[in-house]
C-alpha positions in Angstrom: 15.6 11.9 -13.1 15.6 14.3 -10.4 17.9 13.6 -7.0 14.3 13.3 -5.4 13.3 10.7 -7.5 16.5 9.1 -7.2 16.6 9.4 -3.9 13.1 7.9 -3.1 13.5 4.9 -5.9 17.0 3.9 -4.4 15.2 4.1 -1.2 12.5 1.8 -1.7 14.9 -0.5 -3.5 16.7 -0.7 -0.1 13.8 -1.7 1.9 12.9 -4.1 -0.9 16.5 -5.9 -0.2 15.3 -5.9 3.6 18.3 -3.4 4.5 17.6 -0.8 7.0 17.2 2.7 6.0 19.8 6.1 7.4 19.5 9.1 6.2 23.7 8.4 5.1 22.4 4.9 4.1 19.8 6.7 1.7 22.2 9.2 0.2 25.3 6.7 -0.4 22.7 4.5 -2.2 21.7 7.3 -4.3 25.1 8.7 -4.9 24.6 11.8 -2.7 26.2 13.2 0.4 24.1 13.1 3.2 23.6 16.9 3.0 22.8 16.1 -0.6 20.1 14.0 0.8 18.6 16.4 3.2 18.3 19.4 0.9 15.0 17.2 -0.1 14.6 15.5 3.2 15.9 17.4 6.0 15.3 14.4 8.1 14.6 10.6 8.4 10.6 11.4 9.0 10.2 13.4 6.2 12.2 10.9 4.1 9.9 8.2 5.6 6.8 10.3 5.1 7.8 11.0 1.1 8.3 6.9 1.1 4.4 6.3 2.6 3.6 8.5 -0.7 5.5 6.9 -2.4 4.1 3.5 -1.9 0.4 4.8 -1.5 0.5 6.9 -5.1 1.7 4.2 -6.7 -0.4 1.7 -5.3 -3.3 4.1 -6.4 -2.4 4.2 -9.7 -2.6 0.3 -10.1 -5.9 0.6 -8.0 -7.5 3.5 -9.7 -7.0 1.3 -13.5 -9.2 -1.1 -12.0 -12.3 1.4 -11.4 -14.6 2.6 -13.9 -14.5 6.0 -12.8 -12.5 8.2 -10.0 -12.8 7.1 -6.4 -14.7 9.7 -5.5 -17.7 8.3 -7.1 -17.0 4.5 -6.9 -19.4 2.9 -4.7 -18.0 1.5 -1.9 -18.4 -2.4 -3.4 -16.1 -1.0 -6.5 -13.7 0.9 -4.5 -12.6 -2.2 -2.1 -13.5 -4.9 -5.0 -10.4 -2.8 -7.2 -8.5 -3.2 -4.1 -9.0 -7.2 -3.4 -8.2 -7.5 -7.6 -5.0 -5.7 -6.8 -4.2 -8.1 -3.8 -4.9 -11.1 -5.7 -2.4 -10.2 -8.4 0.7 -10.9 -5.3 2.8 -8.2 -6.4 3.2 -6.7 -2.8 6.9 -7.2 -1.4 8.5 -5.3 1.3 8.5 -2.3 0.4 5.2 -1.9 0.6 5.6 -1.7 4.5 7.0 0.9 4.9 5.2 2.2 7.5 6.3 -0.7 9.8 10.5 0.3 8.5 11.3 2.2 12.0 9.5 1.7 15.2 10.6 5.3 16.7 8.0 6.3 13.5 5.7 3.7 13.3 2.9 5.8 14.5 3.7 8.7 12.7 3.8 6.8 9.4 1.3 4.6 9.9 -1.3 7.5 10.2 0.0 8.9 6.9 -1.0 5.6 5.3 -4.4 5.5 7.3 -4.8 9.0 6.2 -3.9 8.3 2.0 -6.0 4.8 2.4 -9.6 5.7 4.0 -10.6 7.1 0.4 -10.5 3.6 -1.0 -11.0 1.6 2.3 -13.8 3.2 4.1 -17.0 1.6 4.6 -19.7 4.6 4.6 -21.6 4.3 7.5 -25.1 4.8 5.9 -25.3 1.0 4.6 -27.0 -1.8 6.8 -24.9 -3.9 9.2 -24.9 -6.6 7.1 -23.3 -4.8 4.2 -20.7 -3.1 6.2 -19.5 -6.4 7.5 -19.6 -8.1 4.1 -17.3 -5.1 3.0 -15.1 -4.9 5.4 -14.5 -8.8 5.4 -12.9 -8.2 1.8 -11.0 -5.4 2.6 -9.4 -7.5 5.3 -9.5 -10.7 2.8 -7.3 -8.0 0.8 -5.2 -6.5 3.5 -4.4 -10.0 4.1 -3.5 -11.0 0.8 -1.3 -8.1 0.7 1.0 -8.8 4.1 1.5 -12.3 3.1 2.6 -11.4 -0.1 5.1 -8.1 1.0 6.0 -10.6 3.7 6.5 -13.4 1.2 4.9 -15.2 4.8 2.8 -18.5 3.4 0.8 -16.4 0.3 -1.7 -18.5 -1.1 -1.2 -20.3 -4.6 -3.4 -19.3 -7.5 -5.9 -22.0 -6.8 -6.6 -20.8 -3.2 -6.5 -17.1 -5.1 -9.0 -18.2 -7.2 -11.3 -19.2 -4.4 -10.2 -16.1 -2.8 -11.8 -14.1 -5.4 -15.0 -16.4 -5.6 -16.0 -15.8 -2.1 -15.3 -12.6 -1.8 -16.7 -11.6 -4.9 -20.0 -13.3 -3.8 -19.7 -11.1 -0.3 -19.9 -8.3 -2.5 -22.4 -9.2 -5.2 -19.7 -8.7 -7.9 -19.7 -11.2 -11.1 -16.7 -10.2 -12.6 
């Protein structure tokens, strides 16, 4: 495994633990020196930045098994009904927020993960009203699925899941 690797994994496990995340914090946890650590990340945003990545490519991966085809030619429907199945599995934890770990790069982050997530998440803007809002009531069904599960804050039980699915599934048209 490279020190990268290392590096990133004992990062995430960190912020999975809820502990907050140094630059010397990082490198002790991955057995480096801290000048070990920034040889890859020379400093905290770029170790931040590598973690939104992190997150978003594996979160893709999981996503992308769900889809027929590649995103690019998903329809929209497909795209954010891939991403609701992924919510409804609760596998998020805290990890996953990573772009809400340090407020002085909250912004920063958080357009990285804007940036990595419109592929999947955007509603084209050719559909009817009716259709956008039907879409994007999933996706937020989904986005909210996935906070209360990373934030372990009051996450549904697989009953309300299931009816989770159900109604979203008939905003979208799927059968599934």
């Amino acid at each position: 495994m490279s020190s990268r690797t290392q590096i990133l994994d004992g990062a995430i496990a960190m912020l999975r633990a809820g502990e907050s995340l140094s630059l010397e914090s990082a490198a002790k946890h991955a057995g480096l020196t801290k000048p070990g650590l920034m040889y890859h990340f020379p400093t905290k945003e770029a170790l931040m930045l590598a973690l939104v990545d992190r997150v978003v490519d594996d979160w893709e991966g999981e996503v992308a098994g769900l889809l027929d085809g590649p995103v690019e030619t998903a329809a929209p429907a497909a795209r954010i009904g891939a991403y609701l199945e992924w919510a409804l599995r609760g596998e998020a934890d805290l990890s996953d927020l990573v772009m809400f770990a340090d407020p002085r790069l909250c912004e920063r982050l958080t357009a990285r993960w804007v940036e990595r997530m419109r592929p999947w998440l955007t509603v084209p803007e050719d559909l009817g009203p009716a259709e956008r809002a039907r879409l994007t009531a999933v996706r937020l069904i989904a986005d909210g699925l996935w906070f209360a599960d990373a934030m372990d804050n009051l996450p549904p039980d697989a009953q309300e899941r299931a009816a989770l699915r159900d109604l979203a599934r008939s905003m979208t048209g799927a059968s599934r």
